[in-house]
Every structure is written in structure tokens, then in C-alpha cells.
N, C-alpha and C positions, 0 to 999 in steps of 0.2 A: 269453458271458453264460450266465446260470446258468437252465436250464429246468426248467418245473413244469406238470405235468399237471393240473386240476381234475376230478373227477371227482364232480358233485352231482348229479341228475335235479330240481333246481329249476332254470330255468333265471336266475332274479332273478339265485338267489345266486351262481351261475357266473358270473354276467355284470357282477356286483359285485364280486366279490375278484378276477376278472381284469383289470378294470382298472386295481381296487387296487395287483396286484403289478406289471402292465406300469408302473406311475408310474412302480416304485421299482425300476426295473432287470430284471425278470426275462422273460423270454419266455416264454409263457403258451398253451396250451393248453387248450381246453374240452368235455368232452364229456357226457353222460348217462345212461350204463350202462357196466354192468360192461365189454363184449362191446366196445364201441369202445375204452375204454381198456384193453384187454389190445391190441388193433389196432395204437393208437398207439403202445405199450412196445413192439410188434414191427418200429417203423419210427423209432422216434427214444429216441435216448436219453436221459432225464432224469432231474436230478438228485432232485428229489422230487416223489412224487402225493399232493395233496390229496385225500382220498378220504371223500365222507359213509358214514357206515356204513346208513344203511337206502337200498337200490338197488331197481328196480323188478324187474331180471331177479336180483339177488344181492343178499351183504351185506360192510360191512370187512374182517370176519376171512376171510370167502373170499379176498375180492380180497387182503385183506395174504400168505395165504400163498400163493396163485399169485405175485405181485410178490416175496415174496423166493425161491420156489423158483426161477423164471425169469431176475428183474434184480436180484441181491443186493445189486448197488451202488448201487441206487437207494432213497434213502430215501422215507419213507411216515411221515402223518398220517391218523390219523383223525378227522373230524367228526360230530359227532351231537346231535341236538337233545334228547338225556336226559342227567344224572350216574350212572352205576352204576360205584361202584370195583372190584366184582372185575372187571367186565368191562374195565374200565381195564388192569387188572395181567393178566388173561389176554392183552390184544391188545399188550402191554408187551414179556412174552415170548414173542409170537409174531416179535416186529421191529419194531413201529410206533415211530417215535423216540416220540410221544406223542399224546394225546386230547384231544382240546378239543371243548367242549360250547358249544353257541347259548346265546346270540346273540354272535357275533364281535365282538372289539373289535380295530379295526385295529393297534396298538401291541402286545400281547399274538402277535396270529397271527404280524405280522412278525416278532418277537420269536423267538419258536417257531421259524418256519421258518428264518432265517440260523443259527441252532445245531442246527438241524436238516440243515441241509445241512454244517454244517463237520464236525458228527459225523462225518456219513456221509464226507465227502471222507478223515479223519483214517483210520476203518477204513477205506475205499480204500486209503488209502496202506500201511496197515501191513498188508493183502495182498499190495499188489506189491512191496513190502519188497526180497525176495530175487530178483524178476528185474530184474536189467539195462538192458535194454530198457524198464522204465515208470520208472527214475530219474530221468532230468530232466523226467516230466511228474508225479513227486510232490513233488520238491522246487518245483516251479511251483506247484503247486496248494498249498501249505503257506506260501510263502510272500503267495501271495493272500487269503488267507482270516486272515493272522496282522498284515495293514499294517492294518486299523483299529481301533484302542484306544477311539475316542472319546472321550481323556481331554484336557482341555484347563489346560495351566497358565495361571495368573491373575499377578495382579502384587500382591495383598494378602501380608502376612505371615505368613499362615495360608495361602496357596497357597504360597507360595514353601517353606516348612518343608515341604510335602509334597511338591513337588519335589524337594527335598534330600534325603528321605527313601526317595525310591522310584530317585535316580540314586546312591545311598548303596548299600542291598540289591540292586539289578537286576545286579550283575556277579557275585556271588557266587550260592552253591548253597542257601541259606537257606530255610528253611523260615517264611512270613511270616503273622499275624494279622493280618488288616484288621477295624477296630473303626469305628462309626459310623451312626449315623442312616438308620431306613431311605430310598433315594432318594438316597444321596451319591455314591454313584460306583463301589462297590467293587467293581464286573468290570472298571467301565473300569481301574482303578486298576491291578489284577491283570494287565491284557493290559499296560499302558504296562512294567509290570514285567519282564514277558517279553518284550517284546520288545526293549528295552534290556541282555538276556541274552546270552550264547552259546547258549543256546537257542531262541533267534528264529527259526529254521529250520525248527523242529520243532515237534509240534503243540502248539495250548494247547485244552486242553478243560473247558467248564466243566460242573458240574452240579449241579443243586438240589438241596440235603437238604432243604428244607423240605418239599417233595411225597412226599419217599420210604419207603416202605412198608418195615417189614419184609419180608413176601415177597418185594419185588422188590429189595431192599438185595444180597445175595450176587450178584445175576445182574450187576445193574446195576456193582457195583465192580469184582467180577472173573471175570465172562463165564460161559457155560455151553457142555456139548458138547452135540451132539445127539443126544439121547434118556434125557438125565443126569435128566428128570423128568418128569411125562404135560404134555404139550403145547410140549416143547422141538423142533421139527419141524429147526432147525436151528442149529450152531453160533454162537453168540454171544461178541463181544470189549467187555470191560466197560471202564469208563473208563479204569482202572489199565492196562490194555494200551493204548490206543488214546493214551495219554498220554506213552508210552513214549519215553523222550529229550528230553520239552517238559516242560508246564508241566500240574499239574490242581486246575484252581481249584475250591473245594466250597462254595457260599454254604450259607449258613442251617446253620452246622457246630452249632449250638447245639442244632438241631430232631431230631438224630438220636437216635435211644434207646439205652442204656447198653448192650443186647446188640448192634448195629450197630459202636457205639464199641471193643467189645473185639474185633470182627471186623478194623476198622481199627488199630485200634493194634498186632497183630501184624503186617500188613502194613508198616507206618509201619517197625517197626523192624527185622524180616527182610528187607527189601526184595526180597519174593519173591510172586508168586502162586501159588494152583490154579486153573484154572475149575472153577465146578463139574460133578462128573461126571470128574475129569481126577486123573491123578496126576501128570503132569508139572508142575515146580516153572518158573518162567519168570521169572528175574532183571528185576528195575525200576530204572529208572533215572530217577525222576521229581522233580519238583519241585514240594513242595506248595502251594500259596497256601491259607487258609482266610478266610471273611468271617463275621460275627456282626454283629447291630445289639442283640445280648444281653449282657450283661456273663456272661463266663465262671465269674471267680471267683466270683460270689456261686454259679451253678448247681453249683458244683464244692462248696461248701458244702452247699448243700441237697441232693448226690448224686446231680444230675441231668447233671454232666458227669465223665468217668474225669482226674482229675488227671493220671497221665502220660500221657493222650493229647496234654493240654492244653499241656505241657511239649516234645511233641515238633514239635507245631507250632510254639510258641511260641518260635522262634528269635533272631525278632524281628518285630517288632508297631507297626504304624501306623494311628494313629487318623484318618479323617474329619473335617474339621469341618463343620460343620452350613453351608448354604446362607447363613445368615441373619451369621456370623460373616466371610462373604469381600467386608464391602464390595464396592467397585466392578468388585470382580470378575462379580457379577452379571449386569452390560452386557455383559460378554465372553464369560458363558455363552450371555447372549440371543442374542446378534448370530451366534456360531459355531450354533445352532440355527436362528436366521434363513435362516443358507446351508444347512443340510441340507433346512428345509424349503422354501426357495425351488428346490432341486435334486429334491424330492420331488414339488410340486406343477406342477413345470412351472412357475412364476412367476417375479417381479423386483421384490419387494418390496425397500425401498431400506433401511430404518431404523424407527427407535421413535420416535413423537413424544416430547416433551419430558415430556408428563405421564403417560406411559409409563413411560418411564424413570424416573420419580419415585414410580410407583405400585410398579415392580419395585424400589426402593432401598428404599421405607416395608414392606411385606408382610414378613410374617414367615415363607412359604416350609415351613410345617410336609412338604409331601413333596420339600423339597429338587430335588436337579439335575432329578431326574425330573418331577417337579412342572414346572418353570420349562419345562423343554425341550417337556413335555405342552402349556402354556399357548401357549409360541410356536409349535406346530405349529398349534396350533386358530387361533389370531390370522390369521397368516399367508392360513389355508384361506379365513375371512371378509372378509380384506381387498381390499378391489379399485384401488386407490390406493399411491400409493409408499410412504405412512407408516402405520407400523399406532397408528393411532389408539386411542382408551380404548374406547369401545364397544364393540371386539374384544375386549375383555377379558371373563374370568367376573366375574360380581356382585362376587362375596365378597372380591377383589382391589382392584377401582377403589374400594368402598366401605370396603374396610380403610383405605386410602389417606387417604380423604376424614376417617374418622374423626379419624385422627390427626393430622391439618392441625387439625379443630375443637377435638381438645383440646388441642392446643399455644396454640391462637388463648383457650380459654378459660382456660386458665392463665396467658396475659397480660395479661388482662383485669382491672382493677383495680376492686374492687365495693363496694360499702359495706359494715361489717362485722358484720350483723346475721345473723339465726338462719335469716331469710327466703332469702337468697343463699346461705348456707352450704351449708342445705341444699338448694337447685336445686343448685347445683355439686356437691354428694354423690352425686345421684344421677344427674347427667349425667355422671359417670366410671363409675358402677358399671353404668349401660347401655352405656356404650362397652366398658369393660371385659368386662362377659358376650358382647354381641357378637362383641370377636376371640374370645374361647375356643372359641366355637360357628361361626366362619366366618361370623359374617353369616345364620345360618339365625334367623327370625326366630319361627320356630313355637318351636324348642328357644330360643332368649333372653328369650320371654315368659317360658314354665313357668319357667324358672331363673328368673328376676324377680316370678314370681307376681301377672301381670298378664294381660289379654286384650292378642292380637293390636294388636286397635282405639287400645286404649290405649298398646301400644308403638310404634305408626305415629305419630301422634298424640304424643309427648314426643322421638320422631327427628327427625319434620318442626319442630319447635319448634329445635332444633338444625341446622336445614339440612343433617340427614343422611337422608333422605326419598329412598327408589328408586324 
């Protein structure tokens, strides 16, 4: 099992993310200064320390470079209750895989630390590369961290087509566009692909352009030496290495900036690196996946993307469909989210009530898989019973639900045909209607209506749509 050091001098929030992570698999350690977890690095080895950056006897940046000068192969997070970005990108290139600012959101941190750890595990492995002796414990460890995709085929026609599509490009070398909706799937999508590969053995590594800095773009793709800049304390292996023989998935391809873009696109097509600070050239042998929720062509218009980058990814390209398009596939996202989070939470929830499941077929799902899966984690946590009931649900779902039950009911409603009902009926659509747009927030569906509060409470409870 995969172990994590805490490293906060509040003891709340030590005492809260450790439980957190023990839920969800990990073995956990806790301490509150610098001085005891440099103790425990001396006596157990872990995969990563959570570490807040203001400490009572120290700070992050110290502790990150005693922890890479000492346990390189151990990755590091830092926590901090401020946003300052250069101080981001200084502790970037010092080795922290990354920075996260208060107040933690359990989904985001977990998030963070499992690609924080498979980082780290990928440059493990492409250290001990060339001995002998650690081969069957990297080929082990590559192939642990590469078995869950979290992509789930459905049985609608619009899953099946992307089934078709992802066991179509997964045997070949292809360099693939994932197009769609943000919240659809596209890492899962990307790992299901690699691992249907001949590359399945090898690592897949994803990472975000949408966060990524110029300054830290050169380090982060293709690695740095030590002392190639002031505060490079130690060599560094950027994605483009640490990818080497697998898969390097890059979301948010859209978000990078056109001098970034020309940096990659001579990589893309000499399949070579430098680090920087390096003059050795270092043959690649990678596999690109990219993802966008951006339409490329139009930004390749407006000159905000390099056309032949766009061409070189563009090998071939599969679109997303939106949550809202996979019918009854819905229930089968639910229910596969059900077992993660009943494995999550230690519980035995059994199913969705009936009007559950009715509320997840009528919603229209605007943040998609993510969305749904976010929903049944929270459900699940609130439910104490075998079936997770409506209540469990957020507002703006059970009530989306309910709307659209009342307007189908008043659409068949046969009225007299005067100017009187006409107009009730006009405008009990066009409050339902502003409603979805706005989620059900009722502050923002007034002002859009140009009415008080009072008076939109007031024409909803007239419609038996009253929360």
C-alpha cells in the first residue's frame, strides 16, 4: 500500500486528511514539524509528504529541498493557506510535484496526490531503467498504477461508437485528439486507450496545460540539469522523459501559448529532447494522446493555435458525448460510482431509489461524468439506508426534475382559450425555463425575470414547484 507522510502543525487538519486518505487506501502518517518528519523519512520510506509550507520550527521550501536532497524518490506536495504564483513556480522547480492552497477539497487533493504519486513511481522507474536488479520491481510497479482507467462502457449508441473508436486507435501508434465537454471523461478515455496498447506496460503520464506557465513549460516537458538556472538545486526529468515508451496524455492542449506550442512542435516532430542546461540529445519514443473541451479550428483561425502542431497531433480524433446524450447509460455511470464510493466510504449502499433514477434520466448533467460521479459520492456519504433517496440529492437536481414533470403535466393540460390562460401558461414556461439555465438558483432567476425574490417564491409555489 502506498504511504503518505502529513506534515501540518494544525493538528485539526492532520487529523482530517488522515483519515481522509486512510478511507481511501493509503497508510498515513502524521506529524507537526519539520524535525519529526525528516525523523520519519529516516525510518520509513514514503511515497509522498504532504507538507504545509508555514511550520513552527521551518518552511516548504526548506523541507522540499532537504526531502529531495536526502529521498529523491519520494514525492512532495505543498499546502499553504495563501495563492502566490511565483512562489508556486519557484517550489515547481525546486521538485514539489505541486501547490495547493486552503481550503482542501477532498476530490481535487485526492486527485493531485494519485498523479502525484504515479509521477514520482514513472521517474523511479526511469532511474532504475538500466539496473537489473530493480526490473521486475518497475515493471510491477508500472503495471499497478496503469490497471485503472476509470472508463466505463455504457450500452447506448453513443457509448458504443466510442467504444469502437478507442478499440479502433488503441493497437496502433497514433497520435489521438480527444474533443468534448468539460467533465466527459477524456484521461479516463486516454488511459482506456493505453492500456489497450502495446504500451500498456509502460508508463502513462498525464499533465495539465491548462495551469502551465511559461516559466515552468521548458522544465516541466523536458527536464532540467542541476545548476542549468539559479534555484535548479537538482536534476529534473520532464514529462517527455518520464513518458518514454508509454503514453503522454496533455489536457487543456488548447491553453498553451503559441511560444510553448513551437517548443512542442519541434519535439512532436524530431522526436528528440534536451534538458535544459544539457546538450545531450535523448531519442523519444512516446505516444501522444491530446484533450481540448476548445474547438481547435476556430483558435487555429484566430492564431491562437500553430496549425501544424494541430496536424501532428491530429492523427486521429474522438469526440466525447456529452453526459446528457448517453441515455440509460446514466444509471450505469451511477451505479459503477456507487461501488467506488461505497469502497470509499466503508459502506453498503445498495441502489437509487426509483425517483432517483428519474431525477438522474430528467437533469441535464451540464458538468457531465464528473458532475454525476461528484453527486453520488456526496449522496452515498449522507445516506444511512440501503437506498439513496431524493433528499440525498443537491436542490438544483431533484428540483430540475420536479420542474419538468410540471411542465410536461401543463402541456397536457387542456385550458380554455383565452388571453387569461395564455398568458399564465407563458409565463410559467419562461420561469421554468430561466430556472434550468440558472440551476435553480433563485436569487439569479429573479433578476433574469425582473422580479423580487418574494414574488418568485410566490408564482413557483403556485406551480407546486416550492423548495
Amino acid at each position: 500500500m502506498r504511504k503518505i507522510l502529513i506534515v501540518d502543525d494544525e493538528v485539526n487538519i492532520g487529523l482530517l486528511l488522515s483519515k481522509f486518505l486512510t478511507r481511501n487506501g493509503f497508510i498515513v502518517d502524521t506529524v507537526t514539524s519539520g524535525v519529526s518528519a525528516l525523523e520519519c523519512l529516516s525510518k520509513v520510506r514514503y511515497d509522498l509528504v504532504l507538507c504545509d509550507y508555514r511550520l513552527d520550527d521551518t518552511d516548504g521550501k526548506e523541507m522540499l529541498v532537504k526531502i529531495k536532497e536526502s529521498y529523491p524518490s519520494t514525492g512532495v506536495i505543498i499546502i499553504t493557506g495563501y495563492s502566490d504564483i511565483k512562489l508556486a513556480v519557484q517550489l515547481i522547480k525546486l521538485g514539489a510535484y505541486d501547490y495547493i492552497t486552503k481550503p482542501l477539497y477532498p476530490d481535487e487533493i485526492l486527485n493531485t496526490i494519485n498523479k502525484a504519486i504515479e509521477t514520482q513511481n514513472a521517474l523511479n522507474d526511469h532511474k532504475a531503467h538500466n539496473s537489473s536488479a530493480e526490473q521486475p520491481k518497475e515493471k510491477a510497479t508500472k503495471q499497478a498504477y496503469n490497471q485503472d482507467s476509470n472508463f466505463v462502457a455504457g450500452q447506448s449508441n453513443a457509448s458504443k461508437e466510442l467504444l469502437k473508436q478507442i478499440q479502433l486507435v488503441a493497437p496502433t501508434s497514433y497520435s489521438v485528439i480527444l474533443t468534448g465537454e468539460s467533465g466527459t471523461g477524456k484521461e479516463s478515455v486516454a488511459k482506456a486507450i493505453h492500456l489497450n496498447s502495446p504500451r500498456k506496460d509502460s508508463p502513462f503520464i498525464a499533465m495539465d496545460c491548462g495551469s502551465l506557465t511559461k516559466e515552468l513549460a521548458g522544465s516541466e516537458f523536458f527536464g532540467h540539469e542541476k545548476g542549468s538556472f539559479t534555484g535548479a538545486l537538482y536534476t529534473k526529468i520532464g514529462h517527455f522523459e518520464m513518458a518514454n515508451g508509454g503514453t503522454l496524455f496533455l489536457d487543456e492542449v488548447g491553453n498553451l501559448s503559441y511560444d510553448i506550442q513551437a517548443a512542442l512542435l519541434r519535439t512532436v516532430q524530431e522526436r528528440k529532447i534536451k534538458r535544459i542546461g544539457s546538450t545531450k540529445e535523448i531519442d523519444l519514443d512516446v505516444r501522444i494522446i491530446v484533450a481540448t473541451n476548445e474547438n481547435l479550428s476556430n483558435a487555429i483561425q484566430k492564431g491562437k493555435f500553430r496549425e501544424d502542431l494541430y496536424h501532428r497531433f491530429n492523427e486521429f480524433s474522438i469526440s466525447l458525448p456529452p453526459l446528457s446524450q448517453r441515455g440509460k447509460d446514466i444509471l450505469v455511470f451511477a451505479n459503477t460510482f456507487l461501488d467506488f464510493a461505497n469502497q470509499e466510504l466503508g459502506k453498503n449502499v445498495l441502489g437509487f431509489s426509483e425517483e432517483v433514477e428519474e431525477c438522474f434520466l430528467t437533469y441535464n448533467w451540464p458538468g457531465n461524468v464528473r458532475e454525476l460521479k461528484n453527486v453520488v459520492r456526496r449522496a452515498t456519504l449522507l445516506t444511512e439506508t440501503d437506498e439513496i433517496q431524493l433528499k440525498a440529492l443537491p436542490l438544483e437536481i431533484s428540483t430540475y426534475a420536479k420542474a419538468s414533470a410540471i411542465e410536461v403535466s401543463i402541456s397536457k393540460i387542456e385550458k380554455p382559450r383565452d388571453l387569461k390562460n395564455a398568458a399564465l401558461e407563458a409565463e410559467y414556461e419562461a420561469i421554468l425555463k430561466v430556472l434550468r439555465e440558472v440551476n435553480f438558483n433563485k436569487t439569479k432567476a429573479a433578476k433574469i425575470l425582473n422580479i423580487d425574490r418574494k414574488t418568485l417564491y410566490n408564482k413557483m409555489k403556485a406551480i407546486n414547484l416550492d423548495t
